[in-house]
C-alpha positions, 0 to 999 in steps of 0.5 A: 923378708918372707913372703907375707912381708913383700907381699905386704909392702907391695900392696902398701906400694899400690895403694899409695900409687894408685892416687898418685896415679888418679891425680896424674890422670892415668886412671879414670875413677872407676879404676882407681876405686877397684885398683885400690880397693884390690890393694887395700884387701890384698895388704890387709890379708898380707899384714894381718897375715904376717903380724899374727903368724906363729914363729 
């Protein structure tokens, strides 16, 4: 895997823990909206990156 990929996975990772961890109470709601929302951004660069990239 190169880097585009894991970097990929990774955010997908955080964006499915960040509402597990509001459900817990580990975040407050004006966190996991900014915890998600930089997540979202960094696996939609991270994929579309890796999708598109020439090899």
């Amino acid at each position: 895997m190169n880097l585009l990929a894991v970097a990929s996975v990774l955010s997908l990772a955080g964006c499915l823990a960040a509402p597990v961890a509001y459900f817990l109470g580990l975040l407050e709601v004006s966190t996991y909206k900014q915890v998600l929302l930089v997540f979202s951004l960094a696996w939609f660069v991270a994929a579309t990156t890796w999708a598109f990239r020439k090899s």
